[in-house]
C-alpha positions in Angstrom: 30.0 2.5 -35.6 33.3 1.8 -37.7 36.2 1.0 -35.1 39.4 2.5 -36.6 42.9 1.1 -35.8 46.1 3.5 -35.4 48.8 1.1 -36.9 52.7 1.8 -37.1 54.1 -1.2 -39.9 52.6 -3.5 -41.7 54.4 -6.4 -43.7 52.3 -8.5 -46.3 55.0 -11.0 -45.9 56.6 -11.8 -43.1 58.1 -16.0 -41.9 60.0 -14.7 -38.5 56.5 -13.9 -36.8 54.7 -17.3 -36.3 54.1 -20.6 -38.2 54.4 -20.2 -42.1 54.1 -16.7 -44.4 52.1 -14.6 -42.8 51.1 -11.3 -43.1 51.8 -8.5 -40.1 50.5 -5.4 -38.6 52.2 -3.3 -35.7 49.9 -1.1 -33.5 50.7 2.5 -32.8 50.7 3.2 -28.7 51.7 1.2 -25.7 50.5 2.3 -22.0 52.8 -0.7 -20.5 56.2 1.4 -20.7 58.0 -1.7 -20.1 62.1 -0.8 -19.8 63.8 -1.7 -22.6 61.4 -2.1 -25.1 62.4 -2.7 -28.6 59.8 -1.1 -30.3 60.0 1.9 -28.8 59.4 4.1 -31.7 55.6 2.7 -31.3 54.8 3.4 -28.0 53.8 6.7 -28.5 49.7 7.3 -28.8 50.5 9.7 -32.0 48.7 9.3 -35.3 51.0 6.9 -37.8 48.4 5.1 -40.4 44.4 5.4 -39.1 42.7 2.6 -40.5 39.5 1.1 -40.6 39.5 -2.2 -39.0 36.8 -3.9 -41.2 38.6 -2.5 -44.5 41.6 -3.7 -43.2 40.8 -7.5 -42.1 39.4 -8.0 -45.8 42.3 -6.8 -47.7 44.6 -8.8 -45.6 42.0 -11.7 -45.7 42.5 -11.9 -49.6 46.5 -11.9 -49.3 48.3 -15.4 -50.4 49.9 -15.9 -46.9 49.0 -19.1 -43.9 47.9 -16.2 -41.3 47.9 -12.6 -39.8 49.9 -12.0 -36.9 49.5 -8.8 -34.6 52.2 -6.7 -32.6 53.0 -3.7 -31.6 53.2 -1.1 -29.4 50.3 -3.2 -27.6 47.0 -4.3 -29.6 45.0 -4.5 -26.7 45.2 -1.0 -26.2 42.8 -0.2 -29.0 40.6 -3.3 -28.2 37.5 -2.1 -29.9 39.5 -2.2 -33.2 41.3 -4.9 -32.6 38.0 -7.0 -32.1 36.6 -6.0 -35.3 40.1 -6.7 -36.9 40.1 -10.4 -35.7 36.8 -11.2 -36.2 36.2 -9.5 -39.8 39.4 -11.1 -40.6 38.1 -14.8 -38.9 34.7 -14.3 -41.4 36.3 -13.6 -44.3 38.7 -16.7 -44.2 40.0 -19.5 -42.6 43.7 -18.6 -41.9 45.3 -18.5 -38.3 45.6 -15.2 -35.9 48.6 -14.8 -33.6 48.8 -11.6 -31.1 51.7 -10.5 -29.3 50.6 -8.3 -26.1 52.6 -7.1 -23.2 49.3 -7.8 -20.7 49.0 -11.2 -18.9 45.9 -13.2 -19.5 44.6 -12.6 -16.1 44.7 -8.5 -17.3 42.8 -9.3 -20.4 40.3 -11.3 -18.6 39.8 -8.6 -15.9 38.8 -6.3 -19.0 36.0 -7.3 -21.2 36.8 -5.5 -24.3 40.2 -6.7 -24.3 39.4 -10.6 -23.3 37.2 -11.1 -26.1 39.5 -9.9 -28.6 42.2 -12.4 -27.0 39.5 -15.3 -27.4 39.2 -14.8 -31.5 43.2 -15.4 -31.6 44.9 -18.8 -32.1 47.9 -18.1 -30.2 48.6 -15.2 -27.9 52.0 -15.0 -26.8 51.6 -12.6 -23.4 53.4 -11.2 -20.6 55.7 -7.7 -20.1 58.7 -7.5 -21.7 61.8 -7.8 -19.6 64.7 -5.6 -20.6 67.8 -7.6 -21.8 65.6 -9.6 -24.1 64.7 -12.2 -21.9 61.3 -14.6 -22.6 60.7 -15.6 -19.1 58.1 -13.0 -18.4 56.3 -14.5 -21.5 53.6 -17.0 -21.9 52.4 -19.0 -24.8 48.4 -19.3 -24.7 46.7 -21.5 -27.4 43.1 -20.9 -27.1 41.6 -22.9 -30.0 43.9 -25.3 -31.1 44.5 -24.4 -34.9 48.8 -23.4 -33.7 50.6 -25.7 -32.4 53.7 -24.3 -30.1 56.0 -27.2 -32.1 54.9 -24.4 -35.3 55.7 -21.2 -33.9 59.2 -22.7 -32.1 59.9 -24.0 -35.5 59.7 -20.4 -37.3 62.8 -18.2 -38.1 64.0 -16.4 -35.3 64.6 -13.0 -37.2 64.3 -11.5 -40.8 65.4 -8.4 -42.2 63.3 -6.6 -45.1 65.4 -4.3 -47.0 64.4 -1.4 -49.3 65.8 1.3 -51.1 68.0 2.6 -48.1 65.6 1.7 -45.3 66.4 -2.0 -43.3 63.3 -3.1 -41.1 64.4 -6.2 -38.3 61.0 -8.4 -37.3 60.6 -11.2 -34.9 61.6 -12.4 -32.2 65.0 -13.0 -31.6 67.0 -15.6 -29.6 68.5 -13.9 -26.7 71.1 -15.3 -24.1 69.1 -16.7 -21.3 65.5 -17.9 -23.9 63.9 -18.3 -27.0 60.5 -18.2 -28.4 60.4 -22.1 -28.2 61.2 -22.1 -24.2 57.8 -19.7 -23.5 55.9 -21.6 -20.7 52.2 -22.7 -22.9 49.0 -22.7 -21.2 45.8 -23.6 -22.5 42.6 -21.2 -21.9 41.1 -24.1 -19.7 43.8 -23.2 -17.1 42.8 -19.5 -17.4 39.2 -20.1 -17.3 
């Protein structure tokens, strides 16, 4: 069976999403409906850009970047995909994964499909998004050691890619209160 992802974005370069140049895909559909969500345009489960996973971990496995770094609307509601995703894209090179998800570790470990597509990233940065902006909610979660949380702290907070008349914000910002650098890390031991 070929597990197909529904995606919203994807950057090929992108330095505000995790250590060094990586490359980034945004999933289409969220079921968390967390309040003030600032992706809001992907939380609808609506067709954007069907993809096949395997297809698309090789292309992106071949691209002149340190890693791949997965957002959304929330990954881990198309688990199936996302499995084949990370681990195509773990064959076919030797570059870092990073996945942002609104579900706390202890929700992806309840759920089979979804824990072992968290165990094939190198840094999961989890938890529900709190409206305002704030990282408290969040935790950083390092699971193989490869990212450091010194390397993700140390990337740019927020970039803007500009074309033709469209602008397109990514990252994750420095809000009044927190910053990606102050998320709370725990290692998968304390999980296990």
């Amino acid at each position: 069976m070929i597990n197909m992802l529904n995606l919203a974005a994807i950057k090929i370069r992108s330095q505000a999403n995790g250590p060094g140049m990586r490359s980034v895909i945004w999933t289409q559909g969220c079921s968390l409906g967390c309040e003030g969500c600032f992706n809001e345009s992907m939380r609808p489960f609506e067709e954007v850009m069907r993809v096949k996973a395997k297809q698309l971990a090789r292309w992106l496995a071949e691209l002149p970047v340190a890693g791949l770094t997965v957002s959304g609307g929330e990954p881990f509601d198309q688990a199936a995909g996302l499995y084949d995703l990370l681990g195509f894209y773990r064959e076919s090179c030797d570059k870092t994964i990073m996945v942002f998800t609104g579900y706390t570790f202890e929700e992806l470990k309840a759920a089979p499909r979804k824990i072992r597509a968290a165990l094939l990233a190198d840094a999961l940065v989890s938890g529900r998004f709190v409206g305002g902006g704030h990282w408290e909610n969040k935790k950083l979660i390092l699971p193989t050691g490869r990212i450091k949380a010194s390397e993700i702290s140390a990337a740019p907070s927020l970039e803007a890619h500009i074309s033709g008349f469209s602008t397109f914000l990514t990252g994750y910002p420095v809000f009044q209160g927190g910053a990606q650098n102050d998320l709370p890390q725990q290692g998968v031991a304390d999980h296990a």
